[in-house]
C-alpha positions in Angstrom: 121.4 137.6 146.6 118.9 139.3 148.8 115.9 137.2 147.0 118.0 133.8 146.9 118.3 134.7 150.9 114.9 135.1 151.4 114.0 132.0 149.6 116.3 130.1 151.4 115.0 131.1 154.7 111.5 130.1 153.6 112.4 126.9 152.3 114.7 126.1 155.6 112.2 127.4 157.9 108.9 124.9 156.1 111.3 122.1 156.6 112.4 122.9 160.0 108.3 122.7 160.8 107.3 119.9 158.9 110.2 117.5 159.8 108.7 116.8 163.3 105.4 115.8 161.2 106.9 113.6 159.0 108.3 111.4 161.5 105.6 109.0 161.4 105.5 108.6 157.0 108.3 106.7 156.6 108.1 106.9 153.0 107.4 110.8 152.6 110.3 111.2 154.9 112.9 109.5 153.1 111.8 111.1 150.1 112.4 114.7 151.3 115.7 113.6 152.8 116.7 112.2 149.5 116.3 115.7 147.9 117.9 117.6 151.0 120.9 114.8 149.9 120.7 115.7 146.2 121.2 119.7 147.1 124.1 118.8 149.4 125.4 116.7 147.1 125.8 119.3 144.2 127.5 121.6 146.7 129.9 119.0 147.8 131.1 117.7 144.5 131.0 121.5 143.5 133.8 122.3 145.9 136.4 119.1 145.3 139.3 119.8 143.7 140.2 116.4 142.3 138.3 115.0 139.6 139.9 111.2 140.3 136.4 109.1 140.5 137.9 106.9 143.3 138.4 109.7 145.0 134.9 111.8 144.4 133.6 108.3 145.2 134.9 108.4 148.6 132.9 111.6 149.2 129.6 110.3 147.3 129.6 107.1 150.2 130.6 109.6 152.7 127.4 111.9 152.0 125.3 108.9 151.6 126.0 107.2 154.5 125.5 111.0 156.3 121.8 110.8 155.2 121.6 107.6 155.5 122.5 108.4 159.1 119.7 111.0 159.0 116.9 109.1 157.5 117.3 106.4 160.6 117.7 109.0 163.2 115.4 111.8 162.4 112.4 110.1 164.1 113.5 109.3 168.1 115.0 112.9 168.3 113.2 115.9 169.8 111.1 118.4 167.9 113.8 121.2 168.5 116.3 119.0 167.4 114.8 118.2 164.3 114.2 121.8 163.4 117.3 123.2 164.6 119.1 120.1 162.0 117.3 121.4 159.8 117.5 125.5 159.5 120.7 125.5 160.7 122.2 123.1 158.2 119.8 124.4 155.5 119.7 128.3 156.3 122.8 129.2 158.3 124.7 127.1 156.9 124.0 126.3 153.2 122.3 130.1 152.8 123.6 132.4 155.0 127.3 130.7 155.5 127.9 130.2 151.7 127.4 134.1 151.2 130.0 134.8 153.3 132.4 131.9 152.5 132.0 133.8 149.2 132.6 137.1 150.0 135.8 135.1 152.0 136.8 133.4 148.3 136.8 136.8 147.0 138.9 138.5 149.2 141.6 135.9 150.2 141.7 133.7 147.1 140.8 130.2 148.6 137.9 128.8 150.3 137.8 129.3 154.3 137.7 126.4 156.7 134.0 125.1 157.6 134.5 124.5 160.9 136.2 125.7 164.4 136.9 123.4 167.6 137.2 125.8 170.7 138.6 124.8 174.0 137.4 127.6 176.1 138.7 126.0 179.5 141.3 123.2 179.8 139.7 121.9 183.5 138.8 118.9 183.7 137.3 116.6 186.7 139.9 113.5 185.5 143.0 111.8 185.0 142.9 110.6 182.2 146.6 108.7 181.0 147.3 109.7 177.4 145.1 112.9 177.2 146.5 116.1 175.4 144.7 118.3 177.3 146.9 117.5 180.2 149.8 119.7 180.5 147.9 122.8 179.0 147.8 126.1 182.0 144.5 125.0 184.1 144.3 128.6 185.1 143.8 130.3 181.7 140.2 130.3 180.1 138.4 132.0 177.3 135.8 134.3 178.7 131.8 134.0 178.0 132.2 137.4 175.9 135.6 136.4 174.1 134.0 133.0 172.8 130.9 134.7 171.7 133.0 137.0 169.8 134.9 134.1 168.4 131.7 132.5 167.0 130.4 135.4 165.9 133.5 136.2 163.8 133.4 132.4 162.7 129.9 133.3 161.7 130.0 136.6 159.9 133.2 136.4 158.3 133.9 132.8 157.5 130.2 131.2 157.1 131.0 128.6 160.1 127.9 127.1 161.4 129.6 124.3 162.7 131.2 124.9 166.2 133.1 121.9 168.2 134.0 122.8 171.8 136.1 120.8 173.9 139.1 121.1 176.6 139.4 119.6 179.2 135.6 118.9 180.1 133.6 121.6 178.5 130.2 121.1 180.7 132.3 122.3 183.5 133.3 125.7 181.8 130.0 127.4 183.7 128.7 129.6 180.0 128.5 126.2 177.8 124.6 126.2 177.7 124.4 130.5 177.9 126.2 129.6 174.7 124.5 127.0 172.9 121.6 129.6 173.5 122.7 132.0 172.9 124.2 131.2 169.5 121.2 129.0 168.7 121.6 129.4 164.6 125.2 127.3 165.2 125.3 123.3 165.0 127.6 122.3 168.1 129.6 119.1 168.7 130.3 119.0 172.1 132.9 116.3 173.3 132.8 115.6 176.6 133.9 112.5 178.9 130.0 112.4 179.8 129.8 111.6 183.3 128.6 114.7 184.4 125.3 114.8 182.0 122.4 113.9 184.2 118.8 114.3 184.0 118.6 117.7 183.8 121.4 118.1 181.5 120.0 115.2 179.5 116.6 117.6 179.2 118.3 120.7 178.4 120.0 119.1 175.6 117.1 117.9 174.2 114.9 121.1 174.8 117.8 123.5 173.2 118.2 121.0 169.7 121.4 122.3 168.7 124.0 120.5 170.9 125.6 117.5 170.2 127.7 115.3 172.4 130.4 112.7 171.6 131.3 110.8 174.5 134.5 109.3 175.5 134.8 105.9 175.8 138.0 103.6 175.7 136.1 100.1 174.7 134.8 97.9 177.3 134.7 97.9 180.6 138.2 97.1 181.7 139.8 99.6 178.8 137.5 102.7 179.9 137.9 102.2 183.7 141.5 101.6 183.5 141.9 105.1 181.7 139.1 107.3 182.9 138.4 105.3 186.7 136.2 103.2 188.4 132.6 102.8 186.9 133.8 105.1 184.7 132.0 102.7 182.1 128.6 102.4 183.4 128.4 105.6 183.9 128.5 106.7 180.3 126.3 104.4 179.4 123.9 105.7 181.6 124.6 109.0 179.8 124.1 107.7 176.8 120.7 106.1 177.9 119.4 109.8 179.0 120.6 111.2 175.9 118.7 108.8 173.9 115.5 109.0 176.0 115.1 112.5 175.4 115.8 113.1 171.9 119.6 114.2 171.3 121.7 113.5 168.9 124.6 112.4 170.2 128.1 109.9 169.2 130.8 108.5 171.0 134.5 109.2 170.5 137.5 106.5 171.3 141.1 107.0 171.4 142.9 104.2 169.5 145.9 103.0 171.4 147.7 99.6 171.1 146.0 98.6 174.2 142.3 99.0 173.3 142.8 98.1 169.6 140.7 94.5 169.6 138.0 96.1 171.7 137.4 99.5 169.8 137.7 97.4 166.2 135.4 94.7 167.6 131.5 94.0 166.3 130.7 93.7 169.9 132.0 97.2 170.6 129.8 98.6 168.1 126.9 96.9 168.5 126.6 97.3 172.1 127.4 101.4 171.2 124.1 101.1 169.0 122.2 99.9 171.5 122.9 102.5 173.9 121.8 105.3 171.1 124.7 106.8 169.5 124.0 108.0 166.1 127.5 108.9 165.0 130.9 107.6 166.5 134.6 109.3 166.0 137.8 107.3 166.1 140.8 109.1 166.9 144.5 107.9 167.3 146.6 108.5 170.3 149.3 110.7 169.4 152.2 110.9 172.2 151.7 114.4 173.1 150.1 116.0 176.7 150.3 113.7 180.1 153.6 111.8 180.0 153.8 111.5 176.1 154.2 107.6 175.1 154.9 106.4 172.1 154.6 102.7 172.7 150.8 103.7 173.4 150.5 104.6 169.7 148.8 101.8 167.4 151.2 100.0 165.2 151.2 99.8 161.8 149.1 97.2 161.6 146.7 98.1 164.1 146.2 101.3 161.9 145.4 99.6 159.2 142.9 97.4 161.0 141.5 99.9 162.3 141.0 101.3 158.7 139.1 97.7 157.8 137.0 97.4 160.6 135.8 101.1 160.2 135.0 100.5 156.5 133.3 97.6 157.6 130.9 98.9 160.2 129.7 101.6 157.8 128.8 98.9 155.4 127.0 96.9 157.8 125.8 98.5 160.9 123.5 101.2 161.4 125.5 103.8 162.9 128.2 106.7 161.0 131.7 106.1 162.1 134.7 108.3 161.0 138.4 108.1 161.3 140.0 111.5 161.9 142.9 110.4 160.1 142.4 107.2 158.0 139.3 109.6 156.3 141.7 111.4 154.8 140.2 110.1 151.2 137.1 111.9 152.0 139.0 115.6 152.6 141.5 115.1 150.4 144.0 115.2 152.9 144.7 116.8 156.0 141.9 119.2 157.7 144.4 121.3 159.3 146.1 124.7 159.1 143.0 126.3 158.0 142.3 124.1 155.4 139.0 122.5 156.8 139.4 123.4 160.4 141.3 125.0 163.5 141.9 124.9 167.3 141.4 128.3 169.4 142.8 127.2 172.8 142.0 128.4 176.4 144.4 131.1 176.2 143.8 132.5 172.6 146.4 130.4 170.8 145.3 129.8 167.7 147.0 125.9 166.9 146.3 123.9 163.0 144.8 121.2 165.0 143.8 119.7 168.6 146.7 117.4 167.8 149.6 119.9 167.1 149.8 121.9 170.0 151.9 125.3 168.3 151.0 128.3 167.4 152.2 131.9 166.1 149.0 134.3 166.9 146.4 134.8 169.4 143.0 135.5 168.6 143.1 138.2 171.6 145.7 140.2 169.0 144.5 139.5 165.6 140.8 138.4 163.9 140.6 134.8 162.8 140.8 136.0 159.1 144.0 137.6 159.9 145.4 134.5 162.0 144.3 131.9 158.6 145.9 134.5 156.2 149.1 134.3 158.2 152.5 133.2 156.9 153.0 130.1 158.3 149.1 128.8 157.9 149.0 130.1 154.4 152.5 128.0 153.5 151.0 124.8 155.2 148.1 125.2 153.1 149.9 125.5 150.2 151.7 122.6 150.4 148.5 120.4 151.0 147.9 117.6 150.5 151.3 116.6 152.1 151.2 113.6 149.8 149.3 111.9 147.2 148.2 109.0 149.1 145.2 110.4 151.6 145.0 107.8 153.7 148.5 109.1 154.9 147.2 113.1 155.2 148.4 114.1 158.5 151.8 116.5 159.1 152.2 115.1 162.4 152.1 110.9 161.9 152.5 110.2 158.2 154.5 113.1 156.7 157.0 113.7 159.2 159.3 116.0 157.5 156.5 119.0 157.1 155.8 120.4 160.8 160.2 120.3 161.6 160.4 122.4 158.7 157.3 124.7 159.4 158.6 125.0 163.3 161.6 125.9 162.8 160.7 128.3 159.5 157.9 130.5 161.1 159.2 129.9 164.6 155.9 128.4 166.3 155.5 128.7 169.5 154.7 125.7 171.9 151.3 126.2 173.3 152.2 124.0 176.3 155.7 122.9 177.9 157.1 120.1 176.0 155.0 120.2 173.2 157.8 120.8 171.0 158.9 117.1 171.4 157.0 116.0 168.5 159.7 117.3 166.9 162.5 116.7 168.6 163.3 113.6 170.5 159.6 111.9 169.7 160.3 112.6 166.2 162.4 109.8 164.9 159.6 107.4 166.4 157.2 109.1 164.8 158.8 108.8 161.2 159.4 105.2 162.2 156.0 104.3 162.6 155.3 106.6 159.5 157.6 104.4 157.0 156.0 100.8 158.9 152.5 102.6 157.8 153.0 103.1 154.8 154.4 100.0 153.6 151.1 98.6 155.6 149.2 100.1 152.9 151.3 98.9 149.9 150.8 95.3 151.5 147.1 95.8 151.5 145.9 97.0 148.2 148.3 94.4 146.8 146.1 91.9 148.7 143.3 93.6 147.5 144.4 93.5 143.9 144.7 89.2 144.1 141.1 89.3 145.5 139.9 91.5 143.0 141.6 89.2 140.1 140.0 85.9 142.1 136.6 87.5 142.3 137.3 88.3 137.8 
């Protein structure tokens, strides 16, 4: 192990100094990234637990269009951005975090999850209609030393390279960037409403290489100001411009509600997004939870499946990666949460399945994270993943609507906020509602699908 480490290193750290030289050889570069692609590949395909080929298809496209991402990229980002890409995804994370998602194997019995999100603060400068960070204690925030030690742990103990922080607004929580130094060896995804990334910050980004915003936006003009306030749009994209200018990788992120649907699933949407610099993009879907919880806001159905489409159809034709946190479920193999993929370590230590399900049972001020995944309750909801054989229906909270009443009320979680228990209680019964109309949405589209493929014979 010790000479596989040591060779691993080397490798990682030649490629995280010749990347920046390459950026000009447009041929020699692709070549290299194809191999990095091959190697990631193998890993990938190595850790799948279906053998279905439509399914280990889904995660073939999904690493292709990754590199693919990559390969257009690489060149307009800064020189520590490149290298940091590159030893922490090759070192830390392929190297150094597989020995200890090993060593995790061993001891527990299943793989652990290969990323965190951590809100360390839930303030937050807006007022944003719809958000989930709303009703969360404003007061209560992880210290600089406590989130170190969270990452550290996440490091050492579960191979996690891959940090996401959020809130609230994280680049008001003062330690963000003592952070992002600090724990320079960690890729981190950063989402933020951007408005408060100026020139300097912009810089900073650039100069550190391992942080990586996704920005908030709600479509065009009228849909983002209406939600997040007056030149709330214009803004961001000025954001976005410094971001680009100096080298970052960086995304956007959009909530999908039934009022933004034609913007956010538009070509005009996504094209003006490229042209602004975004390498990456998250779609979301609003889930009635947080500030004055709304279930008309939720897409319908059809929207859902639309949205679904459209987000098939801009990675097939534009140059940008887009994913759907739940409509991806094809490419996880269901649902991320509970420890399965990922977790949410809240302001006050609350250690929640997801940013979406806001209950818990432990605190990571009481117990390790290994101790908190190896629970009751997260172990059960592991155990009964996928939730359903269809992935494109993954999630506990929207699509399979009888899991999280039963795991509440079994292993008596705790709401993490007031009021979040309504998700299962008098929000429930829409939720199952729009559950049923999704999934009969998808049985009307792959027999569509099935006619066009017999026209096409």
């Amino acid at each position: 192990m010790h000479v596989d480490r040591m060779m691993g290193y080397l490798k990682a750290k030649g490629l995280s100094y010749l990347l920046p030289s390459l950026t000009g050889n447009g041929h020699l570069l692709e070549t290299v990234i194809d191999k990095l692609k091959d190697g990631a590949s193998a890993k990938a395909f190595g850790n799948l637990r279906s053998q279905d080929p439509t399914k280990r298809q889904k995660v073939a496209d999904s690493m292709n269009m990754f590199f693919e991402m990559v390969k257009r990229n690489l060149p307009r980002l800064s020189p520590n951005t490149q290298r940091k890409l590159a030893f922490n995804m090759f070192f830390n994370h392929m190297t150094l975090g597989q020995e200890a998602r090993d060593k995790y194997r061993d001891k527990y019995g299943e793989p652990p999850p290969f990323l965190m999100v951590i809100s360390p603060s839930m303030k937050c400068n807006l007022n944003c209609f719809g958000c989930y960070a709303w009703e969360y204690n404003k007061a209560q925030e992880l210290t600089r030393e406590e989130v170190s030690d969270i990452i550290g742990q996440a490091k050492e103990e579960l191979g996690i390279y891959f940090i996401t922080i959020t809130g609230g607004e994280p680049t008001i929580w003062p330690h963000l960037f003592e952070i992002v130094e600090e724990h320079d060896d960690v890729f981190f995804q950063i989402y933020t409403h951007g408005m408060m990334i100026d020139d300097a910050m912009a810089k900073r980004m650039g100069e550190l290489g391992n942080v990586h915003p996704a920005i908030s936006i709600e479509g065009g003009p009228r849909e983002t100001d209406e939600r997040r306030g007056k030149d709330a749009y214009s803004k961001i994209l000025a954001s976005m411009d410094r971001l680009k200018r100096e080298g970052v990788l960086f995304g956007f992120s959009v909530t999908h509600t039934k009022k933004n649907h034609h913007a956010i699933t538009s070509d005009e949407f996504i094209e003006e997004m490229i042209s602004h610099g975004p390498s990456f993009g998250w779609y979301f879907q609003y889930i009635p939870t947080g500030k004055n919880p709304d279930p008309s806001l939720a897409p319908t159905a059809e929207q859902r499946a639309e949205r679904y489409v459209a987000v098939d159809r801009f990675r097939r034709s534009k140059p940008i990666l887009v994913y759907d946190f739940w409509n991806d479920g094809e490419a996880t193999e269901g649902c991320l949460a509970w420890g399965r993929k990922y977790l949410h370590v809240t302001a006050s230590g609350m250690v929640e399945p997801c940013v979406f399900l806001h209950m818990a049972v432990d605190n990571i001020r009481e117990k390790s994270l290994a101790e908190i995944l190896n629970s009751p309750c997260f172990k059960e909801a592991r155990s009964m993943q996928p939730f359903n054989e269809d992935h494109r229906r993954p999630c506990c909270i929207i699509d399979n609507t009888d899991v999280l009443p039963y795991l509440y009320k079994k292993h008596a979680l705790v709401p993490t906020h007031a009021g979040a228990e309504r998700i299962v209680t008098d929000l429930h019964e829409a939720l199952a509602r729009n559950s049923e109309a999704y999934r009969v949405e998808l049985e009307r589209l792959d027999a569509v699908r099935k006619v066009g493929a017999r026209v096409k014979e």
